[in-house]
Each structure stands twice: as structure tokens, then as C-alpha cells.
C-alpha positions in Angstrom: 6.8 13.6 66.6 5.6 10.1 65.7 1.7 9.8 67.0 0.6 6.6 68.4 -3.0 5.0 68.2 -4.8 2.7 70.5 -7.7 1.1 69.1 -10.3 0.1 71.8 -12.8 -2.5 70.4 -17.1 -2.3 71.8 -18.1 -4.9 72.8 -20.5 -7.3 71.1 -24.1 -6.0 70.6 -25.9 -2.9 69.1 -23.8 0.2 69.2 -25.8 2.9 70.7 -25.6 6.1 68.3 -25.4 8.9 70.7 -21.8 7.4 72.0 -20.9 7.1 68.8 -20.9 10.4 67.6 -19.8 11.4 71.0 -16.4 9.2 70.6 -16.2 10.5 67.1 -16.4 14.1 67.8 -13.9 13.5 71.1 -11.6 11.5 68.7 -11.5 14.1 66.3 -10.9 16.8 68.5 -7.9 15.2 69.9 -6.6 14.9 66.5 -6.9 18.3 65.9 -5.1 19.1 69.8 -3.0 16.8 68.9 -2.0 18.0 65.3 -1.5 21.5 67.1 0.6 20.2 70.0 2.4 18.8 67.4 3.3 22.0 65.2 3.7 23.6 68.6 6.5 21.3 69.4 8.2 21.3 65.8 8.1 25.2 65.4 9.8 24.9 69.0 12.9 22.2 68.0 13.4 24.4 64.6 13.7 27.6 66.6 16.2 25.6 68.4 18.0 24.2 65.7 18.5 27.9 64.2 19.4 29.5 67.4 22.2 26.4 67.2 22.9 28.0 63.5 22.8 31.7 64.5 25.4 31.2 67.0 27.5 29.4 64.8 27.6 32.2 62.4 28.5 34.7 65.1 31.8 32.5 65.8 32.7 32.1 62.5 32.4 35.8 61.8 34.6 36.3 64.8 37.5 34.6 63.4 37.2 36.0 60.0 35.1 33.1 58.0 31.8 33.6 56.2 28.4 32.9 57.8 26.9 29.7 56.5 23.8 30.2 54.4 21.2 27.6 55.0 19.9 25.3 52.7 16.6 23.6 52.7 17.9 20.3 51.0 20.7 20.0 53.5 17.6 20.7 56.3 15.9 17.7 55.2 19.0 15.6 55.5 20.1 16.6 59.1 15.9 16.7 60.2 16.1 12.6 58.6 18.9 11.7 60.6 17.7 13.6 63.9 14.8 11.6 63.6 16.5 8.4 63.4 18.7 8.5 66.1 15.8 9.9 68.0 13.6 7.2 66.7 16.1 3.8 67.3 17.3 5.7 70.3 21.0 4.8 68.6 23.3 8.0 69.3 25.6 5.9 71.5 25.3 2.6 68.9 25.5 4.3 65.5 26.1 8.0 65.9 26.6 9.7 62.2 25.4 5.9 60.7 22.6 4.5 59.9 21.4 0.4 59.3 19.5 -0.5 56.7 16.2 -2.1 57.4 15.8 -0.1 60.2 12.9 2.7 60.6 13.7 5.5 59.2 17.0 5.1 57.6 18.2 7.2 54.4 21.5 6.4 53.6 24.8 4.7 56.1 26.7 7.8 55.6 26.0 11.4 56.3 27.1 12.0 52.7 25.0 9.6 51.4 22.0 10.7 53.2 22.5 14.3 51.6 23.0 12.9 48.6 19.8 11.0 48.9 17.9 14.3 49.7 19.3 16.0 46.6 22.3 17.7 47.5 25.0 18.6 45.0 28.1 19.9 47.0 31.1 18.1 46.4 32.4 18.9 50.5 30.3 17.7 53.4 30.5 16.8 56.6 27.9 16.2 59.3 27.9 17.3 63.3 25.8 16.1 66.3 25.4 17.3 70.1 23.5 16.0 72.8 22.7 18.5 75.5 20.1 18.2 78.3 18.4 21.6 78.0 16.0 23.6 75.4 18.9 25.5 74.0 20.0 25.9 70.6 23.1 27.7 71.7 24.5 25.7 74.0 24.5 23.0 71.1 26.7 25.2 68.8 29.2 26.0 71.8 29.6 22.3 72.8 30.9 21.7 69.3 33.3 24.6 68.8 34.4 23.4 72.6 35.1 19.9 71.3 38.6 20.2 68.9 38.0 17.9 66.4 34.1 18.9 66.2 35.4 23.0 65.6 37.4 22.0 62.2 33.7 21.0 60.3 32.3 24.2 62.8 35.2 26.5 61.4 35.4 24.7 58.0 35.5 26.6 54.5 32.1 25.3 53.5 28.9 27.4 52.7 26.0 26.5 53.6 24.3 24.2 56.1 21.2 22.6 57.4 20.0 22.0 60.4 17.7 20.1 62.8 16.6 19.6 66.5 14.8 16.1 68.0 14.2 15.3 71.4 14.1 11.6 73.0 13.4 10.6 77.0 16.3 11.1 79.5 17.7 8.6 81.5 16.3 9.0 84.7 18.4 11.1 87.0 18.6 14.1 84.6 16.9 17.5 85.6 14.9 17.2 82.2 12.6 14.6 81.2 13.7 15.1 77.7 17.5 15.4 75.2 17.8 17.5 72.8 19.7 16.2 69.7 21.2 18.5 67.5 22.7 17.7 63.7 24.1 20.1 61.8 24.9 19.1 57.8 27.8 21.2 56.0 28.4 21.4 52.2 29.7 23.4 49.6 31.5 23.3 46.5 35.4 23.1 46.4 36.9 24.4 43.5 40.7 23.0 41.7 41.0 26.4 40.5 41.9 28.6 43.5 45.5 27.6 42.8 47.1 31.5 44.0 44.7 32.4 46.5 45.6 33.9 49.4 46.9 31.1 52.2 46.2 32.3 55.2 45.6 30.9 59.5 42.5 30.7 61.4 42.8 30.9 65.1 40.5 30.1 67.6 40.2 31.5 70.7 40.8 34.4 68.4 43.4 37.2 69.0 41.8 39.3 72.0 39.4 37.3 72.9 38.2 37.4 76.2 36.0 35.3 78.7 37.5 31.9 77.4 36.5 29.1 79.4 39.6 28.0 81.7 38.5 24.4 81.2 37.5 21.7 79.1 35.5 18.1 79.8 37.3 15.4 77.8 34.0 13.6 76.5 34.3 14.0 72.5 34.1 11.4 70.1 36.5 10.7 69.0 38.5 11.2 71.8 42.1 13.4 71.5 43.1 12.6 74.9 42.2 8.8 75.4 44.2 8.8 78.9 41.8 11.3 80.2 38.6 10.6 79.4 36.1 11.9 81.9 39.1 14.6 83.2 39.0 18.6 83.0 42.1 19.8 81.3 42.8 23.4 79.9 40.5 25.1 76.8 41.9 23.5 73.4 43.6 26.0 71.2 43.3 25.7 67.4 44.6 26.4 64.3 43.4 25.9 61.1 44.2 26.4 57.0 41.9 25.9 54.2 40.9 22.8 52.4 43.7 21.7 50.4 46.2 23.6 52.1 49.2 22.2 54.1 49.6 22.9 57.4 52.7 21.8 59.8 52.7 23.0 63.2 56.8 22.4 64.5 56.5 24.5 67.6 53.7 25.5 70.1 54.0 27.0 73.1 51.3 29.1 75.8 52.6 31.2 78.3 50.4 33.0 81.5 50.9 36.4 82.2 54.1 36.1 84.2 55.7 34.6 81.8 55.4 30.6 83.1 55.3 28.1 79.9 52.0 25.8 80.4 52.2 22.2 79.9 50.0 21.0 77.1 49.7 18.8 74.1 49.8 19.0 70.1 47.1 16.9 68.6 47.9 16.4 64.4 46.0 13.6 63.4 42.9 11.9 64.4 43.6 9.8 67.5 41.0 7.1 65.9 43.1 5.7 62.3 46.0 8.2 62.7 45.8 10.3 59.8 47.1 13.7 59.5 44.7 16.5 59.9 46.2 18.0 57.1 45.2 22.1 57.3 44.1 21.3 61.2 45.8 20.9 64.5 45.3 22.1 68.2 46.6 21.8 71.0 45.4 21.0 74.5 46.6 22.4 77.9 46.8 19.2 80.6 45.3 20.9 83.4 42.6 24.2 84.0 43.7 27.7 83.2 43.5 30.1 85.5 40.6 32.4 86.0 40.8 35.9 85.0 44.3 35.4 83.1 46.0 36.8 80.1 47.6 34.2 78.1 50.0 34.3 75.0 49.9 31.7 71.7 53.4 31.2 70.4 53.4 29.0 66.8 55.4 28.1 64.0 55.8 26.0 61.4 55.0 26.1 57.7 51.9 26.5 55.5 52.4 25.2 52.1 55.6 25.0 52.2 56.4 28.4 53.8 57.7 28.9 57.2 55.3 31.0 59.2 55.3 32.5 63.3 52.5 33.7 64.7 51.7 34.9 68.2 48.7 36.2 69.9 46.5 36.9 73.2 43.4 35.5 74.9 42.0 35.9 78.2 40.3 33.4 80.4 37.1 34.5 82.0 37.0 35.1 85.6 35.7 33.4 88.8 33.6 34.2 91.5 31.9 32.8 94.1 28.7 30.5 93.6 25.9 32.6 94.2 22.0 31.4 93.9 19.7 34.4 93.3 15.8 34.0 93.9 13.5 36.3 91.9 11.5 36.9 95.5 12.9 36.4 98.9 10.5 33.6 100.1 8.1 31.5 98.2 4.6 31.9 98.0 2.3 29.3 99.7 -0.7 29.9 96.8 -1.3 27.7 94.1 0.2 28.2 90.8 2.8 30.9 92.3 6.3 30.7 90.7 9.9 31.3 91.4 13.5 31.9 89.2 16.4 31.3 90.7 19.4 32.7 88.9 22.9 30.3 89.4 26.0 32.5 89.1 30.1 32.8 89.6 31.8 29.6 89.9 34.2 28.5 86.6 30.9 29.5 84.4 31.7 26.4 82.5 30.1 22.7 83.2 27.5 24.7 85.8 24.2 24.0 86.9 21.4 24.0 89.3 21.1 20.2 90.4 18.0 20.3 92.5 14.8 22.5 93.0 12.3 20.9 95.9 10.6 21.5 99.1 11.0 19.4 102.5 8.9 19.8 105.2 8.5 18.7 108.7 4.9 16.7 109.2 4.2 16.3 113.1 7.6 17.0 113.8 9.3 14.5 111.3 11.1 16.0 108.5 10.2 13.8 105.2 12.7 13.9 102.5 10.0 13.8 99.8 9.3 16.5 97.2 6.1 17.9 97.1 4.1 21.2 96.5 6.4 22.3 94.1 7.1 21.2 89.9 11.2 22.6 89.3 11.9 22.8 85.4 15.5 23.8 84.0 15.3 25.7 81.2 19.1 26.3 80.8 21.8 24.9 83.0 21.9 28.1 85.3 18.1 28.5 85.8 15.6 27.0 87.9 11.9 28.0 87.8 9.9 26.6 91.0 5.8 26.7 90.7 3.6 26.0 93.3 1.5 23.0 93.0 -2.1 22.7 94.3 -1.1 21.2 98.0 -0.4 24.4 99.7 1.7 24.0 103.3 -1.8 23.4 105.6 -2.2 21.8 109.0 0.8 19.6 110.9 3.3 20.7 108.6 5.7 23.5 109.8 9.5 24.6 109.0 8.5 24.6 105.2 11.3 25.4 103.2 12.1 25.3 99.2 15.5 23.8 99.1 18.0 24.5 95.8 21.5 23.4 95.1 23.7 24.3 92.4 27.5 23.2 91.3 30.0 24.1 88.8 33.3 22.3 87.3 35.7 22.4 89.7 33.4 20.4 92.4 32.2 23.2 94.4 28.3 23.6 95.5 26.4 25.9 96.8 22.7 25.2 98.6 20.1 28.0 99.7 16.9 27.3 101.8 13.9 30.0 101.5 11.0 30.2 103.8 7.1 29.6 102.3 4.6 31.9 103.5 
């Protein structure tokens, strides 16, 4: 948090003591508050930043790699940059780079900014998310969503740092506030590990279930330039260690009744068309279906050597959108609140839009919001408190109105009563 200060200047003449002190002990004393809100909000972003972490590690454990350890130097580095971006407002201008001159500013590159901390690895690589709600998780599964975001997220390296910064929403948002995440790998690669074992990482990972069926094509950079903006199928990956060779010659999917799925093999970076090397996925053009097995057929070489391997996810399944209050009708008193629970749908790209109250006032219904505050704490969670203005003379039908959505386009609205 960067605190501001406003200086006020007396105006000419004696200064009388008593308002003095008085100013000085109030100014104080919201130094102090402010200090305090302050560590309050930094011990809240770092909890963040290592739920981001922890769920990482679960993944990665998942498809056979190591946990990453985390490291305080490569904290500081990914804490520097948050701040930057936050600070210039710059995540859609400079992303993983920073300008000199500009506040803030530690080094152009991500590796150059841990090496300016003090790091020593010889492998790094840096990650970033934007997401509109207070979770850390939801971070970490953006990234692993995103295909050429999961090879650094499934990578061979060691250890990590990470950090959590906030900056004002556009308006429109739910939240007043985004949440940027940065996550800094490293690690040490050795030239000696000539006759290790080679071996594939896969990802969804052999019987896997609740996959998402479906995938928003907003990464940077983009593997499917043509459709931006669109909802294809969930990216499948697979991956080899640093310094291996991987060649994927053949990839197929197939549902359970046997029907091939059309789809496409990304092997180099859509931006300067280099090879991925010991990476590639591919993409399935349009949503899976709910609540389906599916089969991974791939082959090609590694190092040299021809390999075919097969496996078996499942998507999750749909139902219905369902909004579930935590009482059946809201409360009229002051400072009474409400959850509502969103549910069903795709379960992926799913929120509550909208938390408010209408009312009729001498028999005109006004659109306004009032009575209540909404806050969105995660993208299928609404909590509704009432405000001081209760429901009171000349206003009748008072409802709380809520509306939720989910990726395919459907919605779903629910009107409760106020007592």
C-alpha cells in the first residue's frame, strides 16, 4: 500500500495550543489506524498469494512433479513487480516488463529483476493473473487453464516466490478492486543428468475427472489468434523435461462412443514461431460435453525414441443454474445479512452478476439500488447486508433481486421477499 499525505496549512496568526495537540494526537492516531489497516491488508494479499502457491503444488503433485519450495529472494522479486504493475497501472502496456525511470522499476526482465534481488538459479521464468475476486486459487487455476501459462506452472524448476497486489476496477466489475498475481520460478539446471530417466507429463492427468468442458481464449500470447474472445474445448498437454526433445506426430481425442473430436496441435509459440521444444498441446475447437469420458491418443518421439501413449479424462457434469439463499426472505433490520450460493451450469466462467433491491415508492417501481451493500467474494457467492434505510412508509412489493450466469450464456434470476 502506498499512503498518501495532504498537508493543510493554518492560517495566518497565533496558533491556539489546545488544537494543536488535538490535531497532533488525531494525526497520530490515524497513523497508527492506518499502519494497522495496512498490515491488515498485506497479511490479507500474502495469504492470497500462498493459497495461489498451495494450489499449485497440489497440481503439480497430481501429475507426478515436485512441490515448489518457496524462496524469500524470489518473494521479493515477484512482490517488486506486483507493485509496479499495480503502481503504473501497466499490466495491459508492459506485462512481465518494466521501463526505466519509472516508479518503482527493478530490472526490464523478469530475470533481471530476480537477479537484482539476489537470486542465483540459472532457470527462471515469471507468471501473472488478473482475476476479479479475493482468491488465491482461482489465480493458480487460470494459469494451468491457459496452455502456454501451464508449461512455467508444470515446469521442472524448484522453488518459487510469490506475491498478491490489488489496483481499482474498471467500473462495471462486481469488485471495486483486481487482484494481481505474479508468481517467479527458478532453479538450477544441471549438464550432468545426461542418462536420467526421459519420461511424459500429462495434463488433464490419466483419470482425472471434473475437467472443465471449456476454455476462454484470452491468454497472452494467444494460441488461437482466430478465436480470440471464443469458448473452444479444455487444452490438452504434454510435456518433457528441460533439455529434452519432444515431437508430437499424431494426436487424436475421442468421446465415449468412439467419435474423433476436431481440435488443434499447438508446437511453437504463436508470437516468433519457435518450437516449444519438450512442450506441446493441443486444443479442441469447440466445448466438450458435460459429464463425458474421453480418450488421449499420442505419438511421436522423445529424444529420439518413438513413443504412444493413451489415456482417460472425464469432463465434469452439468446441471441446471440454481441460486440458493442462506434464509428464505431477507430481513428488513439493519445490518442483517444474506449468502446466496450460485450452482450447476458449465461450473466454469460462472458468476453471480447482480445482488440489489427494487422497490415500488407510491406505486412506481424505481430501478435504483438501495438498502442493501452486495460483495462477491468468489465468483459463485453473493453476500447481501442490510443497510440502515429499512423498507418504511410508501414503499411496498420490496424485493432483493439476484442474477447469476455461466459460460454457455444461460442465466438464471431469483426475487426474495423483505420482511
Amino acid at each position: 500500500m502506498s499512503p498518501s499525505l495532504r498537508v493543510s496549512r493554518t492560517p495566518t496568526g497565533a496558533l491556539n495550543m489546545k488544537r494543536f495537540v488535538t490535531r497532533y494526537v488525531s494525526a497520530a492516531l490515524l497513523m497508527v489506524l492506518s499502519g494497522a489497516a495496512c498490515a491488515e491488508n498485506a497479511a490479507t494479499l500474502e495469504k492470497l498469494a500462498l493459497d495461489a502457491l498451495d494450489r499449485l503444488n497440489q497440481r503439480r503433485v497430481q501429475i507426478g512433479l515436485a512441490p515448489l519450495q518457496r524462496n524469500e529472494v524470489l518473494d521479493r522479486s515477484a512482490s517488486a513487480h506486483a507493485r509496479y504493475i499495480t503502481g503504473n497501472l501497466s499490466l495491459g502496456t508492459e506485462g512481465h516488463m518494466e521501463s526505466p525511470g519509472r516508479p518503482g522499476y527493478t530490472g526490464v526482465t523478469p530475470a533481471q529483476r530476480m537477479v537484482a534481488a539476489g537470486y542465483t538459479g540459472n532457470s527462471t521464468a515469471e507468471n501473472m493473473a488478473l482475476i476479479s475476486y479475493p482468491l488465491g486459487a482461482l489465480s493458480t487455476d487460470d494459469l494451468i487453464d491457459a496452455p502456454y501459462h501451464r508449461q512455467s506452472q508444470f515446469g521442472s524448476y524448484q522453488e518459487a516466490g510469490v506475491a498478491m497486489s490489488t489496483q481499482p476496477a474498471p467500473q462495471g466489475f462486481v469488485n471495486p478492486e483486481h487482484y494481481i498475481y505474479v508468481i517467479n520460478f527458478g532453479g538450477k539446471i544441471s549438464s550432468n543428468d545426461k542418462g536420467k530417466k526421459t519420461q511424459l507429463f500429462v495434463y488433464p492427468v490419466h483419470g482425472q475427472e471434473d475437467v472443465p468442458a471449456d476454455w476462454l481464449v484470452n491468454e497472452s500470447p494467444n494460441p488461437l489468434p482466430d478465436m480470440a474472445g471464443q469458448r473452444v474445448g479444455y487444452p490438452i498437454s504434454v510435456a518433457a523435461d528441460p533439455g529434452d526433445t519432444l515431437q508430437i506426430k499424431t494426436f487424436k481425442l475421442f468421446d465415449a462412443k468412439g467419435a474423433e473430436v476436431a481440435g488443434r496441435l499447438i508446437t511453437t509459440h504463436t508470437n516468433d514461431g519457435k518450437p516449444l521444444d519438450n512442450y506441446a498441446f493441443w486444443i479442441p475447437l469447440k466445448p466438450l460435453a458435460y459429464g463425458m469420458a474421453y480418450q488421449v491418443h499420442a505419438q511421436g518421439t522423445l529424444n529420439g525414441a518413438g513413443f504412444s501413449s493413451k489415456w482417460g479424462f472425464a469432463t465434469r457434469g452439468a446441471a441446471p443454474l440454481q441460486l440458493t439463499p442462506s434464509v428464505p426472505q431477507v430481513s428488513a433490520e439493519a445490518g442483517a445479512v444474506m449468502t446466496v450460493k450460485l450452482s450447476g451450469g458449465t461450473g466454469s466462467n460462472f458468476a453471480v452478476t447482480y445482488g440489489g433491491q427494487r422497490y415500488q415508492y407510491f406505486g412506481k417501481v424505481s430501478p435504483k439500488v438501495s438498502f442493501v451493500t452486495a460483495s462477491y467474494p468468489a465468483p459463485d457467492l453473493l453476500i447481501l447486508t442490510r443497510n440502515s434505510t429499512p423498507c418504511a412508509i410508501n414503499v411496498t412489493s420490496c424485493e432483493i433481486i439476484i442474477k447469476g450466469k455461466d459460460a454457455s450464456g444461460s442465466e438464471i434470476s431469483l426475487a426474495l421477499p423483505v420482511n
